[in-house]
C-alpha positions in Angstrom: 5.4 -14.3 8.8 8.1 -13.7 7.0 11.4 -11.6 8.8 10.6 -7.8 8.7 12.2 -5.1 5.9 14.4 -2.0 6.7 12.2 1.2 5.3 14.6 2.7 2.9 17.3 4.7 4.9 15.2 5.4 7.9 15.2 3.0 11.5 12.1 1.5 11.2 11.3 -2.3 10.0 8.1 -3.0 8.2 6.3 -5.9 7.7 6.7 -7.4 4.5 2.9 -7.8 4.5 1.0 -4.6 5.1 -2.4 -4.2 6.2 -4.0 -1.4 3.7 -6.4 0.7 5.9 -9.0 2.3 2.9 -11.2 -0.4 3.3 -11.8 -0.4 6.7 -13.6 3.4 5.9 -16.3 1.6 4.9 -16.5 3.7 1.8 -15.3 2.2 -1.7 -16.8 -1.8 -1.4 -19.2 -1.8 0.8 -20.2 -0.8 4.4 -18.0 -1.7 7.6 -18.7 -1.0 11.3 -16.1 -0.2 13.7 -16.3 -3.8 15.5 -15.7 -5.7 12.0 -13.1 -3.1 11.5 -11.2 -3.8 14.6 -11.5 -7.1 14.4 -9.4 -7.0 11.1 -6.8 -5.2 12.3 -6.4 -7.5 15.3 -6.4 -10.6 13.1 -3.8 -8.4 11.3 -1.5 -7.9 14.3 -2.0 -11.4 15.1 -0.8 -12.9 12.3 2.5 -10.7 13.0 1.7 -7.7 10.7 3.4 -4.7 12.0 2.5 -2.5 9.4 -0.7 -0.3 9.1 -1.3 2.4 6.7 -3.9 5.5 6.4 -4.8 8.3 5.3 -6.4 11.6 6.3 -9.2 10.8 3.0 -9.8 7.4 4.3 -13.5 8.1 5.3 -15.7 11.1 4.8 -15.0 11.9 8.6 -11.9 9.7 8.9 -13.6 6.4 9.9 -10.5 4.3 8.9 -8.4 7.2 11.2 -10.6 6.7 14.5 -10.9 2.3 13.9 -7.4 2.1 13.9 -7.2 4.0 17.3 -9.9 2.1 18.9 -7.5 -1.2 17.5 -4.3 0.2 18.8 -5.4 0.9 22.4 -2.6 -0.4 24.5 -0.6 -1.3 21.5 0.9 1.0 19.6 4.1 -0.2 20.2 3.3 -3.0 18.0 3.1 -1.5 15.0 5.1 1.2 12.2 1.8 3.4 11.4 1.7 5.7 8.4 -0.8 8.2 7.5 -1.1 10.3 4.3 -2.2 13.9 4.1 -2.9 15.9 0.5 -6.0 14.7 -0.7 -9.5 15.3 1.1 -13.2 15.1 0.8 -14.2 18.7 -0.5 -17.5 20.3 0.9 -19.4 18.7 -2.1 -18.4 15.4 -1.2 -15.7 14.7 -3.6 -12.3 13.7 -3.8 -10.0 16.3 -4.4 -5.9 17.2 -3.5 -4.2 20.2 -2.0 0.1 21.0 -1.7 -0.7 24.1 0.1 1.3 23.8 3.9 -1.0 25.5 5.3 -3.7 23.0 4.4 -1.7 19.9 4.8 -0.7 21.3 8.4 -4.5 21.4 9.2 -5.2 17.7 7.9 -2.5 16.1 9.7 -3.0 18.3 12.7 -6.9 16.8 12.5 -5.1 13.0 11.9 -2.9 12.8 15.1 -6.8 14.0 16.8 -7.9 11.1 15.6 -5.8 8.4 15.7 -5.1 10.2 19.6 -1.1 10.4 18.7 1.3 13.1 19.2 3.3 11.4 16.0 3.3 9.0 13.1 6.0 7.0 12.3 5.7 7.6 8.6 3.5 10.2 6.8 3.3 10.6 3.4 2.6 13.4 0.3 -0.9 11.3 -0.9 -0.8 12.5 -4.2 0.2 15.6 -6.4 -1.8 18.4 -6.4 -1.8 22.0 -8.4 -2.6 24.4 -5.8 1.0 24.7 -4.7 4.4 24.5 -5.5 6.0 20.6 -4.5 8.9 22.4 -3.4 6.5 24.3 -0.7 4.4 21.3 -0.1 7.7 19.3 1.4 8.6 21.9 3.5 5.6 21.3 5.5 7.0 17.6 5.8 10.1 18.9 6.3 8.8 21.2 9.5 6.8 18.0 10.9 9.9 15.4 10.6 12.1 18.2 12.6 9.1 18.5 15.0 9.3 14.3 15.9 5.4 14.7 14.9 6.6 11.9 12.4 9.5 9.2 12.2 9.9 9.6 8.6 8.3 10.9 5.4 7.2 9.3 2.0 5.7 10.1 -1.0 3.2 9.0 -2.7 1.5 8.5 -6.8 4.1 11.2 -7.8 6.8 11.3 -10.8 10.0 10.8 -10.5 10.3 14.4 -11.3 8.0 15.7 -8.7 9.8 13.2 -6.0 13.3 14.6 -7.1 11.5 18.0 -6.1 10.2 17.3 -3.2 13.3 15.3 -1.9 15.6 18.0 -2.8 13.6 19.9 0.5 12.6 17.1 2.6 14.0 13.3 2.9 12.3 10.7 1.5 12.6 7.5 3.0 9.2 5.1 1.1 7.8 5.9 -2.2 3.9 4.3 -2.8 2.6 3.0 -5.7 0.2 1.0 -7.5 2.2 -2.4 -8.2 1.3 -6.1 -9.0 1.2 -8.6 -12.0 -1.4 -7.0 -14.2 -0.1 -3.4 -13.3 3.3 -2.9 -13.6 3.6 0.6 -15.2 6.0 1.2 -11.6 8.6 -1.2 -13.4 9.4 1.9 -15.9 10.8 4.6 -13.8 9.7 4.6 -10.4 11.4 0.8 -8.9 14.8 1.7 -10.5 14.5 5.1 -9.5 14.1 4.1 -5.4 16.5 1.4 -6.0 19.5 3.7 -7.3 18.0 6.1 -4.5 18.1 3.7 -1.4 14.1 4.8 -1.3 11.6 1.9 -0.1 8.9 0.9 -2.2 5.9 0.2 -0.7 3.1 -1.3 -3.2 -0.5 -0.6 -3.2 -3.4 -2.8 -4.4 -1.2 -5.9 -5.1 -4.2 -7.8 -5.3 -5.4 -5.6 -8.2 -8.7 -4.7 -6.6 -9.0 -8.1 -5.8 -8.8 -9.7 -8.8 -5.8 -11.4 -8.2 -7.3 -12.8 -5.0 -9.0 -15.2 -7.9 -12.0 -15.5 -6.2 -14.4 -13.6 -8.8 -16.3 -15.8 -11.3 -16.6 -14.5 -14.7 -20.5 -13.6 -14.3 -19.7 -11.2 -11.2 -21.5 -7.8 -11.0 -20.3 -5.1 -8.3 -22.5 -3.0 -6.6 -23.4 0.2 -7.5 -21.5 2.0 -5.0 -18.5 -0.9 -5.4 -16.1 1.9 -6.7 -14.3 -0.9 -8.6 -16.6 -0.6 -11.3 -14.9 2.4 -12.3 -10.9 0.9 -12.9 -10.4 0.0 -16.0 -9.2 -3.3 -14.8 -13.2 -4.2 -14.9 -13.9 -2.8 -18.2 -15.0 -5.7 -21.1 -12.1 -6.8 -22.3 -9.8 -6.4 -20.0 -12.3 -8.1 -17.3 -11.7 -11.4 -19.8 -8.0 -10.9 -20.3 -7.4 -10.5 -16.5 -9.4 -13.3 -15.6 -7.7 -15.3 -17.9 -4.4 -14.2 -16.6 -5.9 -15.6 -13.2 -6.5 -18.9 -14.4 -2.5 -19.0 -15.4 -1.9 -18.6 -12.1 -4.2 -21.7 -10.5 -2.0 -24.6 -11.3 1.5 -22.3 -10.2 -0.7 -21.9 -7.0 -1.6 -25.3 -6.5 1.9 -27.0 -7.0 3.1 -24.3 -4.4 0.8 -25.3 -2.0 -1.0 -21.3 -1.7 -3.9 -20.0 -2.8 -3.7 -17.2 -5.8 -3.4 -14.4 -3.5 -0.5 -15.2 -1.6 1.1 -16.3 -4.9 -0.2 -12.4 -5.8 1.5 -10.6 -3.1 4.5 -13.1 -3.3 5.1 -12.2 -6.5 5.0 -8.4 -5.7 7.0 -8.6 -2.4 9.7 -10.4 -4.2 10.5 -7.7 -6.9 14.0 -6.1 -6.0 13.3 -3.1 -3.8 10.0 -3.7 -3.0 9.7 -3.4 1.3 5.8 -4.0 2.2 2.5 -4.7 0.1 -0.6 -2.9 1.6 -3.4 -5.8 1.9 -6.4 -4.6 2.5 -9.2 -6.6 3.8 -12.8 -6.7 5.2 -12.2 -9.5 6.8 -10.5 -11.2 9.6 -9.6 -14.5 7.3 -8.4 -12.2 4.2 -5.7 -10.9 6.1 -4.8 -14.0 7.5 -4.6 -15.8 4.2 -2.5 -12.9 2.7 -0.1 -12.5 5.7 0.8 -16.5 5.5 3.0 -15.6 2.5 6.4 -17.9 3.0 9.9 -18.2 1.6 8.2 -21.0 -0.4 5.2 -19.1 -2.0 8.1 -16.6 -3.0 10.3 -19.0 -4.5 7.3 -19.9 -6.6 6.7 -16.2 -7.4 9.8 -15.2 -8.1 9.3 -17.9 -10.9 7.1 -15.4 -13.0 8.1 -13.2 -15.1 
C-alpha cells in the first residue's frame, strides 16, 4: 500500500485507497449480508486501507452504518471514518436531501447510534439541498466540529459557489466528487478550486460504476434493480464508446504489470490534489486488487492524459 495522504489542512492521513461503503448496503447492485459485508471491510483493513466512508442514506435503515460497526469492533483505531448526513430515504422510500440543522442534527445524532461512536473523524454535507439556507446548514457542522463529535468536516457534490458558502461558516478540510477517466467534469472548477484552497479531494466512483474495472463484456445486461442502469454511462452509445475506451487501456495495463482497475484508480489518485479514491466492493478480492495500486501502476497512469 502506498504511503498515506495529509486530508487537506486537518491532522488526519488517509489512505490513498479508500474503501467506498454504499455497496456494502446491499441496496444499489445487488443484495449483501452482514457476514460478506464484514468480510470486505476486513480484507480492506488488511490490505492497509485506513480509510472507510459512509453515509447516513447508505441503506434504507443504515445497513452500511451498523456493518461497519460490527467490522470495527476492537479497531477503530485503525481507521479515519467519515460519514455524510443531508440526504435520506423519505417515508415513500425515496431519495431525497435536507440543509435544515435541525434535521441534519437528528441524522447524525441517529449515525454515531449506529456506528456505536461518540465521534467521526470526518463528516460531510452529502449533497445540496433546497430546504435551507447553505450558510445555516454549516452552522450545524460548525456546532458538531466544536463539540469533538467530529475531527473535521467536508463537503460534498456541491459548487464551488455553494462550498465558498458554506466555508465562509464552517472549515472545510475534503471536498467529494465524482472523478475518473471517463468523468472528468471535476477537472473544470472544483480540482483547481481545492488546490488554490489547500482543500483535499477525495474521488468517488473512480471505477466509473465499474466499468473501468474492464471486466464487463459488451453483451452484459444488469439487473433490474442494478441501479447502474440508470447512469448514463450505460446508455447505447456511450455503453460502446466507454467500452471502447476500456480496450485502450488493456495493453497500458498489461505492459505495467496491473490489471485495468488499478491502472483506473492509479490514474485518478495521481491527479494533483487528489488525497483518497473511494473503492467500493462486494468482495473481499475487489478490494484487494484495487488496494495493490504501486508507485509503478502510477507512473504508468500518470502517462494518460
Amino acid at each position: 500500500m502506498l504511503p498515506t495522504r495529509r486530508l487537506g489542512q486537518s491532522d488526519l492521513y488517509v489512505s490513498p485507497v479508500a474503501l467506498g461503503c454504499w455497496p456494502l448496503a446491499g441496496v444499489a447492485s445487488g443484495p449483501m449480508t452482514d457476514d460478506d459485508a464484514v468480510a470486505v471491510i476486513e480484507a480492506a483493513l488488511d490490505a492497509g486501507v485506513n480509510h472507510l466512508d459512509t453515509a447516513y442514506a447508505y441503506g434504507r435503515d443504515g445497513e452500511s452504518q451498523r456493518r461497519i460497526a460490527r467490522a470495527l469492533r476492537g479497531r477503530r483505531d485503525r481507521v479515519v471514518l467519515a460519514d455524510k448526513v443531508g440526504v435520506y430515504w423519505d417515508a415513500e422510500g425515496n431519495i431525497a436531501t435536507t440543509g435544515r440543522p435541525e434535521r441534519l442534527k437528528e441524522h447524525y445524532d441517529r449515525s454515531l447510534a449506529r456506528l456505536g461512536l461518540d465521534y467521526v473523524d470526518l463528516l460531510y454535507f452529502h449533497a445540496p439541498a433546497t430546504d435551507a439556507p447553505i450558510a445555516e446548514s454549516a452552522g450545524m457542522f460548525r456546532d458538531v466540529l466544536a463539540s469533538g463529535k467530529a475531527r473535521a468536516i467536508g463537503v460534498s457534490n456541491l459548487s464551488v459557489a455553494e462550498i465558498e458558502a458554506f466555508a465562509a461558516e464552517c472549515p472545510v478540510v475534503a471536498c467529494q466528487v465524482r472523478y475518473n477517466m471517463l468523468q472528468r467534469e471535476a477537472e473544470a472548477e472544483i480540482l483547481p478550486w481545492c488546490r488554490r484552497s489547500g482543500v483535499a479531494v477525495v474521488a468517488y466512483e473512480p471505477l466509473a460504476l465499474g466499468l473501468l474495472t474492464g471486466k464487463f463484456a459488451r453483451d452484459h445486461v444488469f439487473a433490474e434493480d442494478d441501479w447502474r442502469r440508470r447512469s448514463a454511462l450505460f446508455t447505447a452509445s456511450a455503453w460502446r464508446e466507454n467500452l471502447d475506451a476500456v480496450d485502450r487501456l488493456r495493453p497500458i495495463a498489461e505492459a505495467a504489470g496491473c490489471s485495468v482497475a488499478q491502472l483506473a484508480v492509479s490514474w485518478t489518485i495521481s491527479r494533483p490534489g487528489v488525497a483518497s479514491a473511494l473503492c467500493g466492493a462486494k468482495r473481499p478480492e475487489q478490494i484487494r486488487e484495487t488496494a495493490a495500486v504501486s508507485e509503478i501502476t502510477i507512473a504508468s497512469a500518470e502517462r494518460i492524459p
